[in-house]
ZAVEX-191847 format. One record per residue (C-alpha): residue in one letter; x, y, z. Coordinates in pm, whole numbers, plus 50000, padded with zeros to 5 digits. Example, Ala and Ser with C-alpha at 12.3 -4.5 7.8 and 13.67 -1.06 7.14 Angstrom:
2
a512304955050780s513674989450714
end
This chain:
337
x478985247050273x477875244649890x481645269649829x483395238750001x482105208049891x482845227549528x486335231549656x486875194849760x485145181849447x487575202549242x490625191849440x489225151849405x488655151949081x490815173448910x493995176649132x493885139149267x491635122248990x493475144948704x490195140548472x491455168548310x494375150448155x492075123348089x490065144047848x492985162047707x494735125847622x491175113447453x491085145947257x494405144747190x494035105346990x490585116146836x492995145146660x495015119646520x491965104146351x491865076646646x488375063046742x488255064547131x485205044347131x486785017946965x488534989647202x491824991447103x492365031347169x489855029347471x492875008547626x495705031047488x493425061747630x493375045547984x497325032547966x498395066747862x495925079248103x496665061148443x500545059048394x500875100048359x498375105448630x499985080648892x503815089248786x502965125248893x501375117349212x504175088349277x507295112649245x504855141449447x504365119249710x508015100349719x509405135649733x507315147650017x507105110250225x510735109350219x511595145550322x509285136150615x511065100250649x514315120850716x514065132051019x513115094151125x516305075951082x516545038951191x518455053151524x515825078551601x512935055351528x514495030251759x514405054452023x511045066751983x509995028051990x511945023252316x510065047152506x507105029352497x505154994952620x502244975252511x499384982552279x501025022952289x504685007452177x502794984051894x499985015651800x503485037951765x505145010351565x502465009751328x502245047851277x506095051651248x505325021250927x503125047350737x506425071350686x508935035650521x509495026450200x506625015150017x506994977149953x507354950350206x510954939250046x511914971350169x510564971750499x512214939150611x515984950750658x514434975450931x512334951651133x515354930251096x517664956751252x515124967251493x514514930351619x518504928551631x518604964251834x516464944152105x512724959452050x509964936352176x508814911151841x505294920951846x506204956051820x508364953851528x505554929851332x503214960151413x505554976351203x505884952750929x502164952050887x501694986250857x504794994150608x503674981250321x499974979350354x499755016350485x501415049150406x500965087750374x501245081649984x498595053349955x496035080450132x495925103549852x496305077349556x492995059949729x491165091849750x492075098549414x490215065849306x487775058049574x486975094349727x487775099850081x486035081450340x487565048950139x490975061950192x490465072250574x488695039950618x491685018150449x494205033850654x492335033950987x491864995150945x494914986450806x496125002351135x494134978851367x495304951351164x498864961851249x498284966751590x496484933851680x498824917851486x501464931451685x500204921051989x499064887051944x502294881151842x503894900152177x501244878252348x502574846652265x506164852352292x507454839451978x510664850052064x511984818252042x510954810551655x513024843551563x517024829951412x519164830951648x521914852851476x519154878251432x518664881251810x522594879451855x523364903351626x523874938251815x523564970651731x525554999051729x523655031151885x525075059251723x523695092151662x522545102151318x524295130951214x522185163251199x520865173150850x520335203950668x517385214150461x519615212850169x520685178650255x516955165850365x515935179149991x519065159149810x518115127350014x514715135949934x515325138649553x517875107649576x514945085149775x512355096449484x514425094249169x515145056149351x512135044649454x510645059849102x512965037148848x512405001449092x508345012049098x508205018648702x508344992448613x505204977148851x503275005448742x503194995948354x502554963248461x499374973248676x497954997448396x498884969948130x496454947448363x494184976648427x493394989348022x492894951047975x489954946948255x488364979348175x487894975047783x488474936147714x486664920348002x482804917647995x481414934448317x479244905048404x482334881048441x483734906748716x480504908848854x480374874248894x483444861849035x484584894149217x480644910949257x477754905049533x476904872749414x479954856249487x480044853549864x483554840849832x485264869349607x487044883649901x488524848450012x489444842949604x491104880149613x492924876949920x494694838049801x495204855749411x496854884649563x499004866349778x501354851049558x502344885549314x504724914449387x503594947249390x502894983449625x500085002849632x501285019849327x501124990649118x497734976249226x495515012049208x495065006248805x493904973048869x491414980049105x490795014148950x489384994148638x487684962748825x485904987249032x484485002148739x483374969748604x481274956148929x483774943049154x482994945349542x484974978549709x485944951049980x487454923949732x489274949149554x491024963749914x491184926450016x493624923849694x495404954949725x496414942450065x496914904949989x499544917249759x500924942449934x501464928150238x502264893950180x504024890149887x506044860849817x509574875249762x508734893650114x507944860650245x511064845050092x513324871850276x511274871950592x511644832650613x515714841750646x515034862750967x512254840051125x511694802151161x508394783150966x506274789151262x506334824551340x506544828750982x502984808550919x501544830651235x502404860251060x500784852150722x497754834350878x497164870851104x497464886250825x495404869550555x492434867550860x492594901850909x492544912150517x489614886850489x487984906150775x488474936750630x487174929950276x483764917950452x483534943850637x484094966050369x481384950650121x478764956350387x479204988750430x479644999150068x476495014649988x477595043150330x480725050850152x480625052649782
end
C-alpha cells in the first residue's frame, strides 16, 4: 500500500504538478543573480512556472481528447443520442459533452445542429452544460492542482448539473422559445467517412495545434492574473472576501465569473494562486464554472439560437446549480483536501 501511495504521489506531483520544473525555473533565475524571494521574480518564477507546466499538459491532453473525439463525429453522436429517452438520453448527452471542444463558444454550433437534426431540447442543453464545464482534459489539470478526489468530485457534479438541467428543461417543453429557423432547419444524415489511424493522428495534431494558438492567449492572461494574486495580494484580503468568513463568497464568485471568457485552461492559474492564499475550494470551483459555462460571448451566440426566455432558464439553472455546488463544496472541504 505504502509502494502505491509513493507511486501516485510521484505521478501527482511530479508528472501532473511538474514541481520539478518549478524548482529547476527558481534555480535557474537565482543563477542569474535573481532574488526569488523578492516580489517581482516570485511572480516571474510562477508566470514562467504555470505557463510551461499547463502548455504541456494542454497540447498532451488536446492531442489525446481529440484522437478520442474522432471517432464521435456530429453524425455518429447524433445517432448514439437517438437511441435513447429520458434521464438515460440527457445522462448520455452529458457524457458525450466531456469528449467537445473545450469552451462554450465552441460547443454551441453542435447543440445548434443537433437541435436542428430533431433531438429532444433538454437533451441537447444536457450537453451544453457539460461541454464546457466538464471534460477528460479538465480531470487531470484539477488533479494536478487540487489532488484527486477534487477532480472526481468536480466532474461527478458538474455531471448532475448537466443532467438536471437537461431535464427540467425537457420537463417544461420549451420547445416553443427555441427560433424557429433553428427547428426548420434540417439536416442532412450522411455517413462520416471511415478514418484511418494516420488520418485520426493528422486531425488529431490539426485539432491541437488549433485549439493551442485560440487558448494561448487565455492562458497568459490567467497566469498574468494568477503571479499577481499569489505575490501582490495580501492573504487576509482573499481570506476575507473569498475565505470562511464571507458566507457570500460563492454567490460573489459565481456573478464575477459570469461576465469573462475563458476554459478551464485559463481559470486553473487563477484559482491555483487564490487557493493558496485562503480562498474557499467551493468559491474557487463556483468561479471556474461561472466562467466557463456561462460566459457572455456564449450567451451572446446562444441568444441567436434561442428566444430571452429559454435563454434566462438556462442561465438561472445554471448559476443555481454552480451556487449549489460551491456550498456544497466548502462544507466538505476539510474530507477532501
Amino acid at each position: 500500500m505504502q509502494i502505491l501511495k509513493a507511486a501516485w504521489d510521484f505521478f501527482q506531483n511530479q508528472i501532473l504538478a511538474m514541481k520539478w520544473l518549478n524548482a529547476v525555473i527558481g534555480g535557474g533565475l537565482s543563477a542569474l543573480g535573481m532574488d526569488v524571494g523578492n516580489r517581482w521574480t516570485g511572480s516571474l518564477q510562477f508566470f514562467l512556472y504555470d505557463v510551461i507546466k499547463i502548455t504541456i499538459l494542454l497540447c498532451f491532453l488536446i492531442f489525446i481528447i481529440s484522437y478520442i473525439q474522432s471517432y464521435f463525429p456530429p453524425e455518429r453522436s447524433k445517432k448514439i443520442l437517438g437511441r435513447f429517452h429520458g434521464i438515460g438520453a440527457n445522462s448520455v448527452a452529458a457524457l458525450l459533452g466531456t469528449v467537445t471542444p473545450f469552451c462554450s463558444c465552441s460547443s454551441i454550433p453542435l447543440f445548434i445542429g443537433f437541435t436542428s437534426a430533431g433531438l429532444p431540447l433538454g437533451v441537447t442543453f444536457s450537453f451544453l452544460i457539460s461541454s464546457p464545464m466538464v471534460d477528460l482534459g479538465s480531470l487531470l489539470l484539477l488533479m494536478s492542482i487540487f489532488g484527486a478526489k477534487v477532480a472526481i468530485l468536480y466532474v461527478i457534479v458538474g455531471l448532475i448539473i448537466a443532467v438536471i438541467g437537461g431535464s427540467i428543461i425537457e420537463r417544461l417543453h420549451m420547445e416553443k422559445y427555441v427560433e424557429s429557423f433553428i427547428l426548420t432547419a434540417g439536416s442532412i444524415d450522411i455517413e462520416s467517412p471511415e478514418l484511418t489511424r494516420k488520418d485520426r493522428l493528422i486531425y488529431a495534431k490539426e485539432q491541437m495545434l488549433s485549439t493551442f494558438k485560440k487558448v494561448f492567449p487565455y492562458i497568459l492572461i490567467g497566469v498574468g492574473i494568477g503571479a499577481v494574486i499569489h505575490n501582490w495580494i495580501p492573504e487576509e484580503w482573499v481570506a476575507m472576501v473569498l475565505g470562511s468568513r464571507n458566507p457570500f463568497g460563492v454567490i460573489l464568485a459565481t456573478i464575477v465569473g459570469v461576465p469573462m471568457y475563458a476554459d478551464i485552461f485559463g481559470t486553473i492559474p487563477i484559482a491555483e494562486a487564490l487557493l493558496s492564499k485562503g480562498a474557499q475550494l467551493g468559491t474557487i470551483l463556483s468561479f471556474m464554472m461561472a466562467v466557463t459555462t456561462l460566459s457572455l460571448p456564449s450567451m451572446i451566440m446562444l441568444r441567436k439560437a434561442v428566444k430571452p426566455k429559454l435563454l434566462a432558464l438556462f442561465i438561472a439553472i445554471c448559476t443555481i446549480g454552480i451556487i449549489i455546488v460551491g456550498y456544497f463544496f466548502n462544507a466538505i472541504q476539510g474530507l477532501i483536501i
